[in-house]
TIVODREN-898199 format. One line per field, with one value per residue (C-alpha): y, x, z; residue number from 1. Coordinates in Angstrom, 3 decimals. Layout:
north	c(Y ...)
east	c(X ...)
up	c(Z ...)
n	c(NUM ...)
This chain:
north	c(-53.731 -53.773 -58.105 -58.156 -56.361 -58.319 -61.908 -60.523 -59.527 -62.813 -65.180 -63.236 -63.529 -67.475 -67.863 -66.108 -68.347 -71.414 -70.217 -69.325 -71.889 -71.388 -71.428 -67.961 -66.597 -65.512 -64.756 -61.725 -63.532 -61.785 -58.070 -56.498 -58.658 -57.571 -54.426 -52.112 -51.761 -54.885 -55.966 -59.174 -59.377 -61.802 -61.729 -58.037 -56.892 -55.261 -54.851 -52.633 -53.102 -49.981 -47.791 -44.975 -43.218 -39.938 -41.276 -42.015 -45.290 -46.895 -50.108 -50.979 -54.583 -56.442 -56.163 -52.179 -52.886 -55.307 -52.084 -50.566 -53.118 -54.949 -51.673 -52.151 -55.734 -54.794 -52.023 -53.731 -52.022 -48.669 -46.511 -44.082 -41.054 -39.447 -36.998 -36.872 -37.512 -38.426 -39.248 -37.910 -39.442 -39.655 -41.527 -44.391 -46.378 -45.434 -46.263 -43.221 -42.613 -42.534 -44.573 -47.488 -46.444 -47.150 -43.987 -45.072 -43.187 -42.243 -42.189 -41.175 -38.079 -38.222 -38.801 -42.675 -44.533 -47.197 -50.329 -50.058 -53.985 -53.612 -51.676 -53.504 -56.921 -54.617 -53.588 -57.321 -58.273 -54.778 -56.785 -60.535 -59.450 -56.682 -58.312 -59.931 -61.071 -59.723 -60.628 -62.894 -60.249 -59.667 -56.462 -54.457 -52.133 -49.234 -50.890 -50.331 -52.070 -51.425 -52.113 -52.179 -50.020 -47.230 -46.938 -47.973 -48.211 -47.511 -49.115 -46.448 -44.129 -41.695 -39.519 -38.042 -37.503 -40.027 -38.619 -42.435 -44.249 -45.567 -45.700 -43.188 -44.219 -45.924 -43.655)
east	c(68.379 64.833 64.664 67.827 67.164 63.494 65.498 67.843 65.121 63.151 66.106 67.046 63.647 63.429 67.176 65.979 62.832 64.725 67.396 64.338 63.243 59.712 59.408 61.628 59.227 55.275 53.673 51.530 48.565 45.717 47.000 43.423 41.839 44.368 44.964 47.477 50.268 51.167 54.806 57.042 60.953 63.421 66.614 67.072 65.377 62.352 59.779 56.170 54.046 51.304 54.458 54.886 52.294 53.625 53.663 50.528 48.945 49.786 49.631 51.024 50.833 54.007 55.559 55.827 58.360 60.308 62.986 63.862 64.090 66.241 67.812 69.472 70.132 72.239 74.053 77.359 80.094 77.791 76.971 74.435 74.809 72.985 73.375 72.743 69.989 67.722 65.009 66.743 65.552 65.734 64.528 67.238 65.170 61.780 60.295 61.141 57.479 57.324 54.860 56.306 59.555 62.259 63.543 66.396 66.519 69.515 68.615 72.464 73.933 76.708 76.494 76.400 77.087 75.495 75.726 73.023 72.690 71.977 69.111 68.011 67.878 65.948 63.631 63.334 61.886 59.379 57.840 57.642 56.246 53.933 52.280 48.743 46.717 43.638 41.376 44.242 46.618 49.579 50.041 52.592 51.159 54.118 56.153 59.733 62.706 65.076 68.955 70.251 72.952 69.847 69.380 66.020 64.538 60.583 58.948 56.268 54.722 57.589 54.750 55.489 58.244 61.699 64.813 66.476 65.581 69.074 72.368 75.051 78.222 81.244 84.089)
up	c(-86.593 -85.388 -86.208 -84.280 -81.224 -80.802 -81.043 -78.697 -76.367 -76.947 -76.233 -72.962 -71.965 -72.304 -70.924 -67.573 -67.682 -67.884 -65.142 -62.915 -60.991 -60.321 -56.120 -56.723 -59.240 -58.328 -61.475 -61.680 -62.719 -63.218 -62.600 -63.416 -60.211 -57.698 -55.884 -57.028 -56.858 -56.730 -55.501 -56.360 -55.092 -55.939 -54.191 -53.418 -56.361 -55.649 -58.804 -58.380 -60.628 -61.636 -59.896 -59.731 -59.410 -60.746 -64.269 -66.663 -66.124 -69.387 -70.940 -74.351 -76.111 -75.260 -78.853 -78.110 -75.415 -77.704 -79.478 -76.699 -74.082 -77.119 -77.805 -73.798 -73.880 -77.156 -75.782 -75.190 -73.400 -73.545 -70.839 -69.898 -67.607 -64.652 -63.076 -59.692 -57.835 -56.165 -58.875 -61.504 -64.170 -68.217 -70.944 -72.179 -74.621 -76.766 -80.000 -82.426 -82.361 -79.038 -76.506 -74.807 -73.337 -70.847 -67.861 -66.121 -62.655 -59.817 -56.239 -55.640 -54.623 -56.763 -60.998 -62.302 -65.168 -66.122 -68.925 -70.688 -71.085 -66.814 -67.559 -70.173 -67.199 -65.070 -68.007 -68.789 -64.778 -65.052 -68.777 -67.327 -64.072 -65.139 -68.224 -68.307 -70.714 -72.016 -75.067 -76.880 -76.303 -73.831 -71.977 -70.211 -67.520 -66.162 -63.578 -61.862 -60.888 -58.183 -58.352 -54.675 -56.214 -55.261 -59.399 -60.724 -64.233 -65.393 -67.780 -68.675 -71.702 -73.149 -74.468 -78.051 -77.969 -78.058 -77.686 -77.638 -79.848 -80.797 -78.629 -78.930 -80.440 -78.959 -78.878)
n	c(1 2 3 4 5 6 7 8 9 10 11 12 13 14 15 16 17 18 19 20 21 22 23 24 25 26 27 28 29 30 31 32 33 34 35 36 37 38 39 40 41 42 43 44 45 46 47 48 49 50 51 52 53 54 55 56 57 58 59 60 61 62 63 64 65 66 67 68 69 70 71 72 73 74 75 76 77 78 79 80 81 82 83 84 85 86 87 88 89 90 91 92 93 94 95 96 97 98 99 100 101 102 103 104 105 106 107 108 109 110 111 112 113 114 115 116 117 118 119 120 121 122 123 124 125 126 127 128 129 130 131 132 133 134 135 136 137 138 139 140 141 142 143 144 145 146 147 148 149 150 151 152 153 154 155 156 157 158 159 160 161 162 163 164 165 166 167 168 169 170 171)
């Protein structure tokens, strides 16, 4: 499942690299030499890097970030719920170990579903724009991503404790 979900992940990553033209992309460079946060948009989506500050400032190698961001992109037809917000948040992908981890969030007033393969996309922008490299190895710091459907999704540490590290079942 795991081999699966990380060529999943991989090949989404290099289609949207190949889609992207590069005048609509900045890359985050050098992360550790700029100010943070640091802010990129592309059409109306709005990523922050080093946001927010109310979680732990966390960085975890890039492979950490491959299950659960996989996990999403896999989801299908699948949903997740939340209950309304604002800044209601809850964890909707994490290694069963916990660490690197995915919180999707609602800024509504009213509950939302959402696909999980949607926040798996705006998982995908928080890893390509918050990652640097450091001594041979990549890195993703905590980030978020904005829908303009006022939903937004965090990469960040899940702490010990997962309670998604798979997807529920259809029914």
């Amino acid at each position: 499942m795991k081999v699966c979900s990380v060529i999943t992940f991989a090949s989404s990553i290099l289609a949207a690299v190949i889609r992207s033209p590069p005048s609509l992309v900045r890359p985050a460079g050098l992360i550790a030499n700029q100010t943070r946060p640091v802010y990129f948009k592309r059409d109306d989506i709005r990523v922050l890097c080093g946001d927010p500050p109310d979680y732990p400032n966390t960085e975890f190698p890039t492979w950490d970030y491959s299950y659960p961001i996989g996990m999403l992109l896999s989801g299908g037809s699948r949903r997740i719920h939340l209950e309304a917000g604002p800044r209601k948040c809850i964890q909707a992908a994490c290694n069963a170990g916990g660490g690197a981890g995915v919180f999707i969030c609602n800024d509504q007033h009213n509950s939302i579903d959402v696909l999980y393969t949607d926040a798996g996309w705006f998982a995908q922008q928080v890893y390509s724009k918050c990652k640097q490299r450091r001594d041979g190895t990549d890195y993703v710091e905590k980030g978020q991503a904005f829908c303009p459907d006022n939903w937004n999704v965090i990469l960040s540490d899940v702490g010990d404790e997962c309670t998604a590290s798979t997807l529920p079942n259809l029914d």
